[in-house]
C-alpha positions as CSV (number, residue, x, y, z in Angstrom):
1,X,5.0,63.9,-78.3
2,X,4.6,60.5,-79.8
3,X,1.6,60.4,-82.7
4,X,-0.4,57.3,-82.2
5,X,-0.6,56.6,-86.1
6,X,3.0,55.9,-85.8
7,X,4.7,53.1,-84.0
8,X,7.8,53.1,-82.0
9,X,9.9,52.8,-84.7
10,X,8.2,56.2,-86.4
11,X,7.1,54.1,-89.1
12,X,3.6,55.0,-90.3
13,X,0.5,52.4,-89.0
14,X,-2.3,52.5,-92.0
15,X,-5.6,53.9,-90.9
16,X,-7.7,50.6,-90.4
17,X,-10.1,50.6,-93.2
18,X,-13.8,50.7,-92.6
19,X,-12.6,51.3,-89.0
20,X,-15.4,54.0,-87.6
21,X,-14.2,56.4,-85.1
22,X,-16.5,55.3,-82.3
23,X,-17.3,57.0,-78.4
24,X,-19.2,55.9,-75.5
25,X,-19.3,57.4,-72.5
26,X,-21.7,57.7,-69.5
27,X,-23.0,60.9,-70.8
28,X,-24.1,62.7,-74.0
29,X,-21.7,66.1,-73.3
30,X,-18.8,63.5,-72.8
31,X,-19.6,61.6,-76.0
32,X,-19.8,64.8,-77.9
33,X,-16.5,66.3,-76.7
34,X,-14.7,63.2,-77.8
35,X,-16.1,63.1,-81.3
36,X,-15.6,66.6,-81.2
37,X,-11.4,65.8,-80.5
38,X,-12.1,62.7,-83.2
39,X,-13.2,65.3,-85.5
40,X,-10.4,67.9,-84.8
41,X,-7.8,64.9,-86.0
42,X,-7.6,64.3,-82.2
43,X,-6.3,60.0,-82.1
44,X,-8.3,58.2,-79.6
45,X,-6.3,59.1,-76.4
46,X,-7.0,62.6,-77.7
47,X,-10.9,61.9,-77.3
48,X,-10.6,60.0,-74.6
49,X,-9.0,62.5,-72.4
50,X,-11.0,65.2,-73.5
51,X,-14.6,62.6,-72.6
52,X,-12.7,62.6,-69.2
53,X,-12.0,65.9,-68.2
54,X,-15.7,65.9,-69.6
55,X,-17.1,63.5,-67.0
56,X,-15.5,65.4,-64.3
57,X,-18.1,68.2,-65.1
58,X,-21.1,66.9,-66.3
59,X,-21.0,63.7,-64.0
60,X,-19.6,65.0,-60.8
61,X,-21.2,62.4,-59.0
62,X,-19.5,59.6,-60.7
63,X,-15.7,61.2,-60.9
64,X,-13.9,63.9,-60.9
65,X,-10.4,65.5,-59.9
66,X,-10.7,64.2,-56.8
67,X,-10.7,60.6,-58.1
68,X,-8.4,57.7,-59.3
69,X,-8.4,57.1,-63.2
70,X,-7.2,53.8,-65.1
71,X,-6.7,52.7,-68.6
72,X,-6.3,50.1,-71.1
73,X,-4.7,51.4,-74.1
74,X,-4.5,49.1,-76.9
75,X,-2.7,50.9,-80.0
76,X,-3.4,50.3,-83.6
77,X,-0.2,48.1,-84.0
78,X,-1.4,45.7,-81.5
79,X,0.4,46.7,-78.3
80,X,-1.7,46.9,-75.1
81,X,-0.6,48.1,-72.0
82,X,-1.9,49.2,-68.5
83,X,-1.9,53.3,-67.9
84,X,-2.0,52.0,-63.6
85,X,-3.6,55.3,-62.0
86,X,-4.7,53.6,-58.9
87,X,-4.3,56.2,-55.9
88,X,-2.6,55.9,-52.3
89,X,-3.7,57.0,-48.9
90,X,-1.7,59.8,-47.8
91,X,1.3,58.7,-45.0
92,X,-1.0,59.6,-41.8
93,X,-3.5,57.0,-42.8
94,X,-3.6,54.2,-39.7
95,X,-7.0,53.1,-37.9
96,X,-5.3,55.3,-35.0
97,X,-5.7,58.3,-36.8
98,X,-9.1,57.3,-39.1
99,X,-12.3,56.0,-37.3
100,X,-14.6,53.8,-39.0
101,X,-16.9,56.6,-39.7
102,X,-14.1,58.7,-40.8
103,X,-13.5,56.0,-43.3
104,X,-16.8,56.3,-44.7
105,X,-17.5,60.3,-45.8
106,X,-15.6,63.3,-44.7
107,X,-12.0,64.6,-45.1
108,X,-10.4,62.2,-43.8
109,X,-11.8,59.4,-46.2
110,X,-9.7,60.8,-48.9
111,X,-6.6,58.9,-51.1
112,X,-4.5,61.3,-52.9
113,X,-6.1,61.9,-56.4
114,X,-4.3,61.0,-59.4
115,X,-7.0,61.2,-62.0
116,X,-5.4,65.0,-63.3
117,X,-2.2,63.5,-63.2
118,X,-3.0,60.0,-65.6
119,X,-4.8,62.6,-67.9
120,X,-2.3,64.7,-68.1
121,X,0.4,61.8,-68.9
122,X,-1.4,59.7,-71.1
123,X,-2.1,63.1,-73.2
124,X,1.6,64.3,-72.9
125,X,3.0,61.0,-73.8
126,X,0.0,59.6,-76.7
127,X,-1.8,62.5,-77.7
128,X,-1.6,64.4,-80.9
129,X,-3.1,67.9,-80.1
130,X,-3.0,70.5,-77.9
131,X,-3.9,70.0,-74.0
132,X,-6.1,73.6,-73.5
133,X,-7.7,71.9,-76.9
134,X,-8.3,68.5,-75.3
135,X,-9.4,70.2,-72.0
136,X,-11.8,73.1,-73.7
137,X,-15.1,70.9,-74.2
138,X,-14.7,70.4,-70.1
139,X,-14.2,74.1,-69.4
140,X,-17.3,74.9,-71.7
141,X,-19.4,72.2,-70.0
142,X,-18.5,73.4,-66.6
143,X,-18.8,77.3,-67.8
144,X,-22.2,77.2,-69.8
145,X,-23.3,74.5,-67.9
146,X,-25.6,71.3,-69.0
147,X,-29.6,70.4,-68.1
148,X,-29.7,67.9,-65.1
149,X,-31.3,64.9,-65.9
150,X,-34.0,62.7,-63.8
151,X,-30.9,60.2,-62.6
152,X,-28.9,63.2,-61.5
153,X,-31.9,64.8,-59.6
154,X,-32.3,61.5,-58.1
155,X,-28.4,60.8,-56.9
156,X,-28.5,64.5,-55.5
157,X,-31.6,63.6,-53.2
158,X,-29.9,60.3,-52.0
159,X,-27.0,62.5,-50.1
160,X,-28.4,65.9,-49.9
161,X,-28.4,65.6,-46.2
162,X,-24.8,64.9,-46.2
163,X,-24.1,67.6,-49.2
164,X,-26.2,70.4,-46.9
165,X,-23.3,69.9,-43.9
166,X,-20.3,70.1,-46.1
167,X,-18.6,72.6,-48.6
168,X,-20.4,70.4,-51.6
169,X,-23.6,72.3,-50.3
170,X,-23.2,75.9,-52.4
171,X,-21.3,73.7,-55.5
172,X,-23.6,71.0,-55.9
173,X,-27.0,71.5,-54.5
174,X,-29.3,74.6,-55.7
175,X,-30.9,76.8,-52.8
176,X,-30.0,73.9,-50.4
177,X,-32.1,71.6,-52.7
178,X,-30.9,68.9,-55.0
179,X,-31.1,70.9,-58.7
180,X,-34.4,70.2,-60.3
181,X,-34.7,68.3,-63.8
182,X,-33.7,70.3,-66.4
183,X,-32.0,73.1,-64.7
184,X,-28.9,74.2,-66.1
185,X,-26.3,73.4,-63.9
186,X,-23.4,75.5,-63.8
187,X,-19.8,75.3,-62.3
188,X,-17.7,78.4,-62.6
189,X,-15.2,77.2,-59.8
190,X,-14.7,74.3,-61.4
191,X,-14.1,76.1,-64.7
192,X,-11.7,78.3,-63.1
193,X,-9.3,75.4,-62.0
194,X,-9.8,73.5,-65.4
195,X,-8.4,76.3,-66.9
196,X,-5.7,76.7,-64.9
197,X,-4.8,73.1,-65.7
198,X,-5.5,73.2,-68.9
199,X,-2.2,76.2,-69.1
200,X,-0.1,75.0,-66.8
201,X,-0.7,71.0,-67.0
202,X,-0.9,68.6,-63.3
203,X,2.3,69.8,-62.1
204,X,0.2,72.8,-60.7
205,X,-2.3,70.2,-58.5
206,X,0.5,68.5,-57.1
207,X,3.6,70.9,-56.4
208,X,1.9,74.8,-57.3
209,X,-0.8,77.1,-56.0
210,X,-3.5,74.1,-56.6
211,X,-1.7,71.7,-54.1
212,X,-1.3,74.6,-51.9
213,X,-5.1,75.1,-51.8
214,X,-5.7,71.5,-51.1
215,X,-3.5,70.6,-48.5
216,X,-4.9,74.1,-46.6
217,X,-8.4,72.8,-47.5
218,X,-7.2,69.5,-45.6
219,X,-5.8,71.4,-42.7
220,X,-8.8,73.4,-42.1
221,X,-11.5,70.3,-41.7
222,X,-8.9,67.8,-39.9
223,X,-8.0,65.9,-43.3
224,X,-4.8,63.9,-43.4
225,X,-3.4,64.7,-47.0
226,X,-0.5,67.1,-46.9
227,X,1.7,69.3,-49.7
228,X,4.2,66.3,-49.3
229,X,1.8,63.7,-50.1
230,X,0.6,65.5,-52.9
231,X,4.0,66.5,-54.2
232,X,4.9,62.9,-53.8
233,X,2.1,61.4,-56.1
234,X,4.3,60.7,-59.2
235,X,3.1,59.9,-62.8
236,X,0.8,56.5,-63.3
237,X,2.5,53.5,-64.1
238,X,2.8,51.2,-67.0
239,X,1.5,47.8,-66.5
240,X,1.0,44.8,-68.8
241,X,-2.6,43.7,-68.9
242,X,-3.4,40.4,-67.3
243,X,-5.4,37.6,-70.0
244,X,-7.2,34.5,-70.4
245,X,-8.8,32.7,-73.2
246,X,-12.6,31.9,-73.5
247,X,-14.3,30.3,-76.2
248,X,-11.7,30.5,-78.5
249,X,-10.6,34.1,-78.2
250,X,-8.5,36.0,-76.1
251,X,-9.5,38.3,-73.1
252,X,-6.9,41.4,-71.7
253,X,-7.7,43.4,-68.7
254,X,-6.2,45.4,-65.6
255,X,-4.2,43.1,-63.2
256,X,-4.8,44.1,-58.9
257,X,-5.7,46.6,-57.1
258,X,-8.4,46.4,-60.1
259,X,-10.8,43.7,-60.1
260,X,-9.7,42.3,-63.7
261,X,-8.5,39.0,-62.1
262,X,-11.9,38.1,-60.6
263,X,-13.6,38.8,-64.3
264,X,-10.9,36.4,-65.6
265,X,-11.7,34.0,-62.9
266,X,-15.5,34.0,-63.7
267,X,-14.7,33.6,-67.7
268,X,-12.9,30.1,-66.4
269,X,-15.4,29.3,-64.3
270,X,-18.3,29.8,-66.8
271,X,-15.8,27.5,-69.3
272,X,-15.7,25.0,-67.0
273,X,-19.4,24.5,-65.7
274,X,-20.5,24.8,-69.6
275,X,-17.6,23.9,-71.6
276,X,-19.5,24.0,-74.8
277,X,-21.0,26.9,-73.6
278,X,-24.8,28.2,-73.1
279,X,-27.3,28.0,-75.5
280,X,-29.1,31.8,-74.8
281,X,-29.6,34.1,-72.3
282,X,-31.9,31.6,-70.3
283,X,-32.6,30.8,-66.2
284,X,-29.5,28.0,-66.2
285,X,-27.2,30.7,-67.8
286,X,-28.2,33.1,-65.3
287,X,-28.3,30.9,-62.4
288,X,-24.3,29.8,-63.1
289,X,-23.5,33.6,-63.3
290,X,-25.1,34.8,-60.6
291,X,-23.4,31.3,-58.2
292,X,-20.3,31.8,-60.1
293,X,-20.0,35.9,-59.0
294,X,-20.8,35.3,-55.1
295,X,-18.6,32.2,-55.1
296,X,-15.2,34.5,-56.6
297,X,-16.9,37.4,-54.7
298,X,-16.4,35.3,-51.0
299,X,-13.5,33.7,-52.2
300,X,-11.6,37.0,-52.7
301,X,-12.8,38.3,-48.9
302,X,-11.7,34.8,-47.7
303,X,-8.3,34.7,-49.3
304,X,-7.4,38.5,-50.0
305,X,-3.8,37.1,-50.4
306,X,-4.3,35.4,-53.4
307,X,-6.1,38.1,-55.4
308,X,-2.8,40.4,-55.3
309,X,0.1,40.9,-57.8
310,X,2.3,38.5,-55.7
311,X,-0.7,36.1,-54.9
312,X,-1.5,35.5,-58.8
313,X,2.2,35.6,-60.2
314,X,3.5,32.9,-57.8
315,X,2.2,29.8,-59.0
316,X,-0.4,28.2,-61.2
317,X,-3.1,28.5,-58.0
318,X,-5.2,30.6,-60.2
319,X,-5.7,27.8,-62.5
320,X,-6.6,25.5,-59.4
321,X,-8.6,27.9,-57.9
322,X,-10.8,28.5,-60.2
323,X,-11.3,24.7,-60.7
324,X,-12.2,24.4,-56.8
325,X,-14.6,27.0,-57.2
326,X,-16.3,25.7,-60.0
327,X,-16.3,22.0,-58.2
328,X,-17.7,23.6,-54.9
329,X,-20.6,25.5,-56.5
330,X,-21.3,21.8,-58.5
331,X,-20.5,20.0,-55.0
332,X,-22.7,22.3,-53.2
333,X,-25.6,22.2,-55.3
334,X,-28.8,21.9,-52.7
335,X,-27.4,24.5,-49.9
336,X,-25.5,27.8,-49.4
337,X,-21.6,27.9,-48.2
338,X,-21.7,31.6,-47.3
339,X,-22.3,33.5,-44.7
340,X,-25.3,35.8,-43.7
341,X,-24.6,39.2,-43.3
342,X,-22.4,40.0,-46.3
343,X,-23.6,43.5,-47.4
344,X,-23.1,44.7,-50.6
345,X,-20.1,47.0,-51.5
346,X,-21.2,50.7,-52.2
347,X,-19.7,52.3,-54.4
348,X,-20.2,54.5,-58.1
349,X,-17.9,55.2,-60.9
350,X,-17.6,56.1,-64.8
351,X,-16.5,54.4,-68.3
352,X,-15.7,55.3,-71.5
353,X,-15.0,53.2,-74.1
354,X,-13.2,55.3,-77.7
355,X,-11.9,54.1,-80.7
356,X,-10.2,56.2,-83.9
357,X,-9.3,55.7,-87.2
358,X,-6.0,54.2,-86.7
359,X,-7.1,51.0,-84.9
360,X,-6.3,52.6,-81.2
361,X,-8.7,51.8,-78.8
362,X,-9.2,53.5,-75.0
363,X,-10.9,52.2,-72.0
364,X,-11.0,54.6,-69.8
365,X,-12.3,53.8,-66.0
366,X,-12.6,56.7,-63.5
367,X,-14.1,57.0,-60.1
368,X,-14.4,59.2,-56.4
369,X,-15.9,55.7,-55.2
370,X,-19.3,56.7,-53.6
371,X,-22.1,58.5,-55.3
372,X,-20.7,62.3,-54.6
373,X,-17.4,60.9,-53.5
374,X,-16.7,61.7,-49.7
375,X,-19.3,64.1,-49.8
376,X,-17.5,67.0,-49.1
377,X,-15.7,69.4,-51.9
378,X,-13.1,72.0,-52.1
379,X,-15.2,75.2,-52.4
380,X,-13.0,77.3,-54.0
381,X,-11.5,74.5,-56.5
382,X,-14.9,73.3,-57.2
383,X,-14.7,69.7,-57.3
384,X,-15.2,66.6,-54.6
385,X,-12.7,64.3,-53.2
386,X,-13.2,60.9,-53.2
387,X,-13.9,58.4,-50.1
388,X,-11.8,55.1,-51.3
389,X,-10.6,54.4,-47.7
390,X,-13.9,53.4,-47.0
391,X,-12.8,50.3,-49.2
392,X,-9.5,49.4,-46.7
393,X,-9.9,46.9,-43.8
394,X,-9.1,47.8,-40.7
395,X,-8.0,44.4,-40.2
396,X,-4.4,42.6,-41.3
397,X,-5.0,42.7,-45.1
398,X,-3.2,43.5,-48.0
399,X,-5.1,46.8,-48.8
400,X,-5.6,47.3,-45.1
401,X,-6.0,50.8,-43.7
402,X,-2.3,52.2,-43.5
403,X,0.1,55.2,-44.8
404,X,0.6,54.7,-48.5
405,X,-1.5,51.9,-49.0
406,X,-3.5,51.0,-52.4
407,X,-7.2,50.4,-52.0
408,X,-9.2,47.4,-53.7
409,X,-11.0,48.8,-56.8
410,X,-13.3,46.7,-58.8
411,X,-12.5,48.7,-62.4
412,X,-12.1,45.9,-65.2
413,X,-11.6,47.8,-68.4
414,X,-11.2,44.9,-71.0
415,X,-10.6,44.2,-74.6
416,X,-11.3,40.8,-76.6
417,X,-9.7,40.1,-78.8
418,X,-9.8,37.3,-81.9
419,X,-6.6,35.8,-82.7
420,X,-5.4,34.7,-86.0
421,X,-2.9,33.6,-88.3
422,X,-0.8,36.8,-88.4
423,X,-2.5,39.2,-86.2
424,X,-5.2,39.4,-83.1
425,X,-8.2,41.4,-83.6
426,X,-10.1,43.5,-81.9
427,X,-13.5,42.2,-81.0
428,X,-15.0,43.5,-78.1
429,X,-14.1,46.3,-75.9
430,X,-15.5,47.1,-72.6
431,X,-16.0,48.8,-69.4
432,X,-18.2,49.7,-66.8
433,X,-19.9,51.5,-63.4
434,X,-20.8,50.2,-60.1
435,X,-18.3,48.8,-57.5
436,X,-19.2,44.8,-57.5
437,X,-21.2,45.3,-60.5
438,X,-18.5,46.1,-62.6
439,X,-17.1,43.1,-62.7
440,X,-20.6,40.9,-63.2
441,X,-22.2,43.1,-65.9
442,X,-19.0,43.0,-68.4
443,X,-19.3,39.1,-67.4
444,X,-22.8,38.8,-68.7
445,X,-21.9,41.4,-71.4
446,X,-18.5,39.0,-72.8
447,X,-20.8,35.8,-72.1
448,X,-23.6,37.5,-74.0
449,X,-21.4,38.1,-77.1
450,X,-19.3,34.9,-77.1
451,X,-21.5,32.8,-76.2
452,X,-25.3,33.7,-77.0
453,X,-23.7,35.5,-80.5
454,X,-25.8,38.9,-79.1
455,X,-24.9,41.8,-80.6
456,X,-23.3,44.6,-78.2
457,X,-26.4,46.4,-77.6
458,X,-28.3,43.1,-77.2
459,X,-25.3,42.3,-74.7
460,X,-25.9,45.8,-73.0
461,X,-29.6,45.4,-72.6
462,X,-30.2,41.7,-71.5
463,X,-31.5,41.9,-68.0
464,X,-28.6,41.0,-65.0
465,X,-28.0,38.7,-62.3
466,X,-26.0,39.5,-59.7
467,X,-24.9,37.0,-56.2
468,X,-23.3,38.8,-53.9
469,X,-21.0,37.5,-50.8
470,X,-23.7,36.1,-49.1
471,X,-27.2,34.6,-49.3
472,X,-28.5,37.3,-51.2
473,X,-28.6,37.8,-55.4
474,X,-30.3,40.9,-57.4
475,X,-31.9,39.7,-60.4
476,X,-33.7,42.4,-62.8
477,X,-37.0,42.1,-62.7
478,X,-37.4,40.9,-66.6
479,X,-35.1,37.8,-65.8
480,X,-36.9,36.8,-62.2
481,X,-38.6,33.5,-63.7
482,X,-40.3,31.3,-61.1
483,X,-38.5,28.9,-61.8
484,X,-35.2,30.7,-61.6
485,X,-35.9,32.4,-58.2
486,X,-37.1,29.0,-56.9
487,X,-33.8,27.4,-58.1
488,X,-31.8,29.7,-55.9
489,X,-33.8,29.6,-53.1
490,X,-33.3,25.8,-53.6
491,X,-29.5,26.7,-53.3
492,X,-30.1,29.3,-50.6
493,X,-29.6,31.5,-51.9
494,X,-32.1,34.8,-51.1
495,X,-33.3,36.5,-54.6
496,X,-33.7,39.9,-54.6
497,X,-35.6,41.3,-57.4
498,X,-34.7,44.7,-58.9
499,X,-36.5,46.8,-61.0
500,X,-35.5,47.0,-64.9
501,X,-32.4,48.2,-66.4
502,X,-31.4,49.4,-62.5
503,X,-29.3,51.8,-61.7
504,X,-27.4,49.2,-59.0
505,X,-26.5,46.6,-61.8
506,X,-23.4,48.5,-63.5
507,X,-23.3,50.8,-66.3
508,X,-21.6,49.5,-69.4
509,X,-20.1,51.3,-72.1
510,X,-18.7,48.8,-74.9
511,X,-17.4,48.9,-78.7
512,X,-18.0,45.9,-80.8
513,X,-15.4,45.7,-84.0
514,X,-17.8,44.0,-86.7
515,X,-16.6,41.1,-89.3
516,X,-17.3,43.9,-92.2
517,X,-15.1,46.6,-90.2
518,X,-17.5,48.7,-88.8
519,X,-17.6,49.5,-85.4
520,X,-20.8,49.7,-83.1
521,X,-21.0,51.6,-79.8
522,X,-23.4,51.1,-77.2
523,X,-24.3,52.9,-73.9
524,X,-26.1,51.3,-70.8
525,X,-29.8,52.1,-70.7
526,X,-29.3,51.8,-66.7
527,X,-27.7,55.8,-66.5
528,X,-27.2,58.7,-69.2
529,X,-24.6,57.4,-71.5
530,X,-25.0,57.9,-75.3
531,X,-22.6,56.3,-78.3
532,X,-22.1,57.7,-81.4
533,X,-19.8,57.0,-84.2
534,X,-17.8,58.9,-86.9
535,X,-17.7,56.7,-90.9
């Protein structure tokens, strides 16, 4: 097992001085398990594994080990990579044998999970303890059980009717009813197959009793994922993060199926509609973000080609992409180019943002896609499956509906960094919730920092714009100025406004690496999450 306060070459990385040990996740009993790993001598991969497993019990909405899990891991001696846990549909995917409202809940909605198997191999390959240590604050969440808050009581009651006439009914709902605030909800199930994990690692989800149990779960309600497809899901893979540079510093995040390129596309955008950049958080700043998200948004349904590996590697067409879109929202400034119709991508997920003592920093992205995933659970193993084929086309496409294919995600874990004479440093790192919204509220959270000079709970807290594909654009209700909604209308855009610090604008979770070396954490006021940090 390789320690992370060593580098390749075994030699010994100092501990970064004034460094904090820093969480943030999108609850409080995930933030306390990883400072409770920090505070074990746990390194951050450590922490952030155990927030993980975490999540997958007190946020089951959200994740879980029927989802997809990716990271960006950058270590203290200033290597980052790309831990690539995207998932795959299983070989009998095809629109012949998936209807469009199979596609969108059910059993045969489901990828292959990989989110047990990118915990279990980041923490075999970068963590320093234990795995039954890493995993125990998950198996004593699910066990014990945790108080249900007023979002959770809330995200229940959007899909009870759909929870009733599955399996999720007896795991996930109380008497038939969607648990009440403050009730203490328990998951023994689920603490029976986290255990089991936790002593005999993922090999037992994908080629033991668990996979077993699944694919018989699968075969028994008509689902399409078989002992082969789960015996074939191999470890994630290693990517190198995909960058830019804005204002003077350096952004990294997750190349495709990921939605890191369309972040880096806005970041260019923004540079070139404002090159010297925006003086606060005003209506024109808002009014650029919200044209400059819809216009990447279209332009990535439009030319789906372009926004893969092989499109963005081929040439420099990025670069003169992203000046055609910021000339045709400057071209088009008195009427709409999109179409009507364009609905807004569902879609829920989690982040968690760690940091430890030795520089390493972990953004970790997880998701079952939908609020409650596909809606239906295994209810012996206690968890839900995820419904990401509801993101494939059935059309020609290049994450089109097909055996083995990769769905479009939106995750965009991202680290800024500041580079200098010797070394880069850390500056900013981020992720977040909330399919489409992902991508727009780290944009607004980056922009807030470089540009407006916020601090990161500033950042997290200023109220969002969002454009989507079409006419429409949500706009917080704080930040719906007169003068701002009539400006887009001008545009034609359709302004939609949203109640504060909404639930549907993305949930951000973000570590800011201060000038003095302290660290600050802050946690979305929009859902549960808490930060906390360790001098």
């Amino acid at each position: 097992m390789l320690a992370l306060d060593k580098d390749p070459l075994g030699r010994e990385i100092a501990p970064a001085h004034g460094h904090a040990e820093a969480v943030a996740t999108a609850f409080p009993c995930a933030t306390d398990a990883g400072l409770e790993i920090l505070r074990a001598g746990g390194n951050a991969i450590d922490a952030a594994v155990a927030a993980a497993w975490a999540l997958c019990a007190c946020e089951p909405s959200a994740s879980g080990l029927g989802g997809q899990t990716v990271v960006l891991f950058h270590r203290g001696n200033g290597q980052t990579t790309v831990i690539d846990g995207h998932s795959h549909a299983p070989m009998a995917a095809s629109i012949q044998t998936i209807s469009r409202s199979d596609q969108q809940r059910g059993y045969r909605s489901c990828t292959v999970p990989t989110t047990p198997a990118t915990l279990d191999w980041i923490h075999g390959k970068y963590g320093n303890l234990d795995r039954r240590r890493v995993m125990a604050p998950a198996i004593r969440i699910a066990e014990d059980g945790y108080a249900i808050t007023r979002l959770q009581n809330r995200q229940a009651r959007w899909v009870a009717e759909h929870l009733r006439a599955s399996s999720a009914d007896a795991l996930f709902l109380s008497e038939r009813c969607p648990p009440p605030v403050g009730f203490t909800f328990r998951q023994p199930e689920l603490a029976a197959t986290l255990r089991r994990l936790a002593e005999r690692g993922a090999e037992d989800f994908y080629r033991g009793a668990i996979a077993q149990e699944i694919a018989n779960d699968m075969r028994g309600h008509g689902g399409l994922i078989t002992e082969r497809d789960l015996a074939d899901c191999g470890p994630p893979v290693e990517r190198a993060p995909i960058c830019t540079r804005y204002r003077g510093f350096r952004v990294l995040t997750v190349p495709p199926p990921g939605g890191g390129a369309q972040l880096l596309s806005m970041l260019n955008i923004l540079a070139q509609l404002a090159p010297t950049g925006f003086a606060s958080c005003d209506d024109d700043w808002r009014k650029v973000v919200a044209l400059t998200t819809s216009a990447v948004f279209r332009d990535r349904d439009v030319h789906p080609s372009a926004w893969t590996d092989d499109g963005l590697g081929a040439s420099s067409s990025s670069e003169t992409r992203t000046l055609e879109l910021a000339g045709e929202i400057v071209r088009h400034a008195g009427k709409s180019v999109f179409a009507d119709g364009a609905a807004e991508e569902p879609g829920d997920t989690t982040h968690l943002s760690v940091c430890d003592r030795y520089g390493n920093i972990v953004l970790l992205t997880q998701s079952i896609q939908s609020v409650f995933g596909a809606k239906v659970a295994h209810r012996h193993l206690g968890f839900l499956y995820n419904n990401y084929l509801c993101t494939c086309p059935r059309t020609p496409h290049p994450y089109g509906l097909r055996g083995g294919c990769r769905p479009r995600s939106n995750v965009a874990p991202t680290l800024v960094v500041r580079e200098g004479a010797s070394a880069s440093r850390p500056v900013l790192a981020l992720g977040a919730a909330g399919s489409r919204r992902i991508i727009s509220s780290i944009l607004q959270v980056v922009s807030g920092v470089l540009d407006h000079g916020l601090d990161v709970c500033e950042a997290v807290a200023v109220p969002r714009i969002h454009g989507l594909r079409g006419r429409k654009v949500w706009i917080e209700r704080p930040a719906a100025s007169e003068p701002l909604l009539s400006e887009l209308r001008r545009r034609g855009r359709e302004p939609i406004v949203k109640s504060a610090f909404n639930f549907a604008m993305g949930a951000v979770q973000a570590l800011q690496f201060c000038a003095d070396g302290s660290t600050r954490g802050a946690a979305d006021p929009r859902r549960d999450g808490t930060a906390a940090a360790i001098e």
